[in-house]
FIDO-5223 format. One record per atom (N, C-alpha, C, O): residue in three letters; x, y, z. Coordinates in Angstrom, 2 decimals. Each point is the difference from the previous one (the first is absolute). Layout:
<rs>
  rest       xx       yy       zz
   ALA        X        Y        Z
...
</rs>
This chain:
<rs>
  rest       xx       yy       zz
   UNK    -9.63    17.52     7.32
   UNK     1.07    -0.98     0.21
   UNK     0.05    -0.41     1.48
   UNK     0.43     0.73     0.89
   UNK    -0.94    -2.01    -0.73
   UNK     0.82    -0.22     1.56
   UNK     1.35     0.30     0.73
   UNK     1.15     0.16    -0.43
   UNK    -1.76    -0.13     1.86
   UNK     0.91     0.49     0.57
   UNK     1.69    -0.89    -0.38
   UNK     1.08     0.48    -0.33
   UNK    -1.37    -1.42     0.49
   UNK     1.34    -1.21    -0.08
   UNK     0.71     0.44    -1.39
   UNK     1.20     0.26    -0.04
   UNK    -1.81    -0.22    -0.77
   UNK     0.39     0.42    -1.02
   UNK     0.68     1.39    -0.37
   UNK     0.77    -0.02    -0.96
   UNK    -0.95     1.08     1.57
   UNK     0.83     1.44     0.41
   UNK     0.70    -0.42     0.33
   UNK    -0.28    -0.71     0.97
   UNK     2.00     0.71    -1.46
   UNK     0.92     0.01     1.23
   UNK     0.75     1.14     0.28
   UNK     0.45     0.79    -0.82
   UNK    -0.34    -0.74     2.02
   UNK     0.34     0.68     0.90
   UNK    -0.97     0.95     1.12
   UNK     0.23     0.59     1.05
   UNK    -1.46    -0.81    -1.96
   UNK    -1.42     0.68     0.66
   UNK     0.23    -0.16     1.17
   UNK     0.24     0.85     0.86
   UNK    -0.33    -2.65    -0.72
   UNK    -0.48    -0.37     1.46
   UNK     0.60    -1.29     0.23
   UNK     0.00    -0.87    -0.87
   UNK     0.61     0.71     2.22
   UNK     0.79    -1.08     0.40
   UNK    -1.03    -0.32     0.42
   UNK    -1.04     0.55     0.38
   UNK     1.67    -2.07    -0.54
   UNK    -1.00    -1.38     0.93
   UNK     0.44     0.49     1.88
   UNK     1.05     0.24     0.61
   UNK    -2.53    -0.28    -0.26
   UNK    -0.16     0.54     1.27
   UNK    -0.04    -1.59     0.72
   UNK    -0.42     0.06     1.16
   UNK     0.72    -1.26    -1.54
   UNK    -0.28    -1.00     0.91
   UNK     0.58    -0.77    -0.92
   UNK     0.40     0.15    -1.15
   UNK    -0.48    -1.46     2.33
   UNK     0.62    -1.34    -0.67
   UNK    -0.64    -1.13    -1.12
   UNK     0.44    -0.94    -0.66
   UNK    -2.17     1.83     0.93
   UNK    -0.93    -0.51    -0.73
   UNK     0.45     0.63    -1.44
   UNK     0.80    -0.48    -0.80
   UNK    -1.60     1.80     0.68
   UNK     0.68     0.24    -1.07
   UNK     1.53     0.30    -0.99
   UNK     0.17     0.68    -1.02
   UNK     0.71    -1.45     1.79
   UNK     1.29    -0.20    -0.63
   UNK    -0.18    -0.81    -0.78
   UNK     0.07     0.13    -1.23
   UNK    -0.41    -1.36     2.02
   UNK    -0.05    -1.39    -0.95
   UNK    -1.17    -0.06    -0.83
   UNK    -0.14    -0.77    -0.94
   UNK    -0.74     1.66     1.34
   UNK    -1.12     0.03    -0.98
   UNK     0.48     0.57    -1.51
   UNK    -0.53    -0.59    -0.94
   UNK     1.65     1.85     0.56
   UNK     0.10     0.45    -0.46
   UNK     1.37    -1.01    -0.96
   UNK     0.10    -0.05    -1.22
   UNK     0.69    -0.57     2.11
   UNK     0.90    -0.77    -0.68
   UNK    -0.36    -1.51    -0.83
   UNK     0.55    -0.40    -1.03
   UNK    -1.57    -0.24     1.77
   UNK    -1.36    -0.88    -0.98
   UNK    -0.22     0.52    -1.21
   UNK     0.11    -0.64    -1.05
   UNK    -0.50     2.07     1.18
   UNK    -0.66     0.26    -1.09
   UNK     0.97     0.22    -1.04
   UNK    -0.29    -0.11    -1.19
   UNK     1.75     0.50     1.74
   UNK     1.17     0.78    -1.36
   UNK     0.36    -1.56    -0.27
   UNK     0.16    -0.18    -1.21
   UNK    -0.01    -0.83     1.85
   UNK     0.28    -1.01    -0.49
   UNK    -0.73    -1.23    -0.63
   UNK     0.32    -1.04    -0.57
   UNK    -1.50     1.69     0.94
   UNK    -1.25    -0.87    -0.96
   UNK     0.11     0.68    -1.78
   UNK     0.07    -0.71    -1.00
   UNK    -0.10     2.20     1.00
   UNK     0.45     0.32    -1.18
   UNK     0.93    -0.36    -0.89
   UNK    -0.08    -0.51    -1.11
   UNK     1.45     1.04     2.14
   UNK     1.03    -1.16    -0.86
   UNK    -0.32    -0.87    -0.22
   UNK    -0.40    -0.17    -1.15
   UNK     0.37    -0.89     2.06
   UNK    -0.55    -0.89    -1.18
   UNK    -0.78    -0.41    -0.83
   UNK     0.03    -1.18    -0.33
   UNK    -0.71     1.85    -0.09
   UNK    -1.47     0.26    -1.02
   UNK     0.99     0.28    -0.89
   UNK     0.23    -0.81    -0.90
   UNK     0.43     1.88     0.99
   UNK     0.68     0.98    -1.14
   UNK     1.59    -1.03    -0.65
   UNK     0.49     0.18    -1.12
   UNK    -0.03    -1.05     2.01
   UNK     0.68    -0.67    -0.62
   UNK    -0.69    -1.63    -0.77
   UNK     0.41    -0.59    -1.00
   UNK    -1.08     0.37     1.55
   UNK    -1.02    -1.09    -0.75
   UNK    -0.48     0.20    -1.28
   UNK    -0.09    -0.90    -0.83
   UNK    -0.42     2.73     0.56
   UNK    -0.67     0.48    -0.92
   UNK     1.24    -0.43    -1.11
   UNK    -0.10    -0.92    -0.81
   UNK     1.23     1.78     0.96
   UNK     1.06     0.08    -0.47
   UNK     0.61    -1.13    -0.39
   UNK     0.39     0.02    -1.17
   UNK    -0.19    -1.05     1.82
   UNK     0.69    -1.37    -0.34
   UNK    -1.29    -0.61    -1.08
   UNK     0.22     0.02    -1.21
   UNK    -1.18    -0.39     1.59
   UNK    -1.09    -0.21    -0.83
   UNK    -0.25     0.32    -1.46
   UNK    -0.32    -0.84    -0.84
   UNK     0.60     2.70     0.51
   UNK     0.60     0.79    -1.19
   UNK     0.76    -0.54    -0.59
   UNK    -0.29    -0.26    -1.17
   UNK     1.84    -0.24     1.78
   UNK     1.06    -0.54    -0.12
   UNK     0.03    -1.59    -0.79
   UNK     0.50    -0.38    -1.06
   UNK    -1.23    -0.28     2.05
   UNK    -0.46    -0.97    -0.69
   UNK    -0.84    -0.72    -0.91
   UNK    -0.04    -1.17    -0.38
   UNK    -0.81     2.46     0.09
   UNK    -1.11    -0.47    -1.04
   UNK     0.72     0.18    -0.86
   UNK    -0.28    -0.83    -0.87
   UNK     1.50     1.74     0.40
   UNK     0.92     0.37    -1.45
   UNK    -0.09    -1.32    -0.58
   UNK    -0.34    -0.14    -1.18
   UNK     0.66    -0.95     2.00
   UNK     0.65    -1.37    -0.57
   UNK    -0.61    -0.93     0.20
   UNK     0.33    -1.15    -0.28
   UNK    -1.61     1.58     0.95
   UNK    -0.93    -1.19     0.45
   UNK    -1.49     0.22    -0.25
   UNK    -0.54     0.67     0.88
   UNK    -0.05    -0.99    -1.64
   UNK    -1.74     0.73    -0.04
   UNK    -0.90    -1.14     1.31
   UNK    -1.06     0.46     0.41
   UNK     1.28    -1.16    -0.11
   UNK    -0.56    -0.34     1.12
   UNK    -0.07     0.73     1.62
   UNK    -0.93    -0.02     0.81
   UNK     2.35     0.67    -0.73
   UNK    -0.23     1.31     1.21
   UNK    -0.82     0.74    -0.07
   UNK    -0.29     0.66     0.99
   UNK    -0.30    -0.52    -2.07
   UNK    -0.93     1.44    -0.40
   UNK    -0.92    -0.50     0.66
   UNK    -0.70     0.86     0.53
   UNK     0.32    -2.09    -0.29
   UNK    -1.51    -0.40     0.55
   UNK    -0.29     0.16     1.52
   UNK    -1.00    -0.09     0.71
   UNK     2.14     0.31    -0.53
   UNK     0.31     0.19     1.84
   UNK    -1.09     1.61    -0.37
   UNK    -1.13    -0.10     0.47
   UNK     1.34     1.06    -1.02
   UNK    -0.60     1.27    -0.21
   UNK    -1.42     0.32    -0.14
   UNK    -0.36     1.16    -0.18
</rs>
C-alpha cells in the first residue's frame, strides 16, 4: 500500500506533497461520485450506460 494511502503512517513532509496528495483525494472523489450518479442515472435512462 502506498505511503499516502496509510494514514497516519506518514505526514506530508512538504508543500509538494500536500497538494500532491489532495489532487489525488479529490480526483477520486470525483471519479467515485460520477461512478455513482452515472449508476443513478442509468436506472431511468439506458443511454448513461454508454458513458461506461
Amino acid at each position: 500500500m502506498p505511503w499516502h494511502l496509510t494514514p497516519g503512517r506518514h505526514q506530508p513532509t512538504s508543500l509538494r506533497e500536500a497538494l500532491l496528495f489532495e489532487k489525488w483525494s479529490r480526483t477520486l472523489r470525483v471519479c467515485l461520485m460520477a461512478d455513482f450518479y452515472a449508476r443513478v442515472a442509468g436506472r431511468g435512462s439506458r443511454s448513461e450506460s454508454v458513458l461506461r
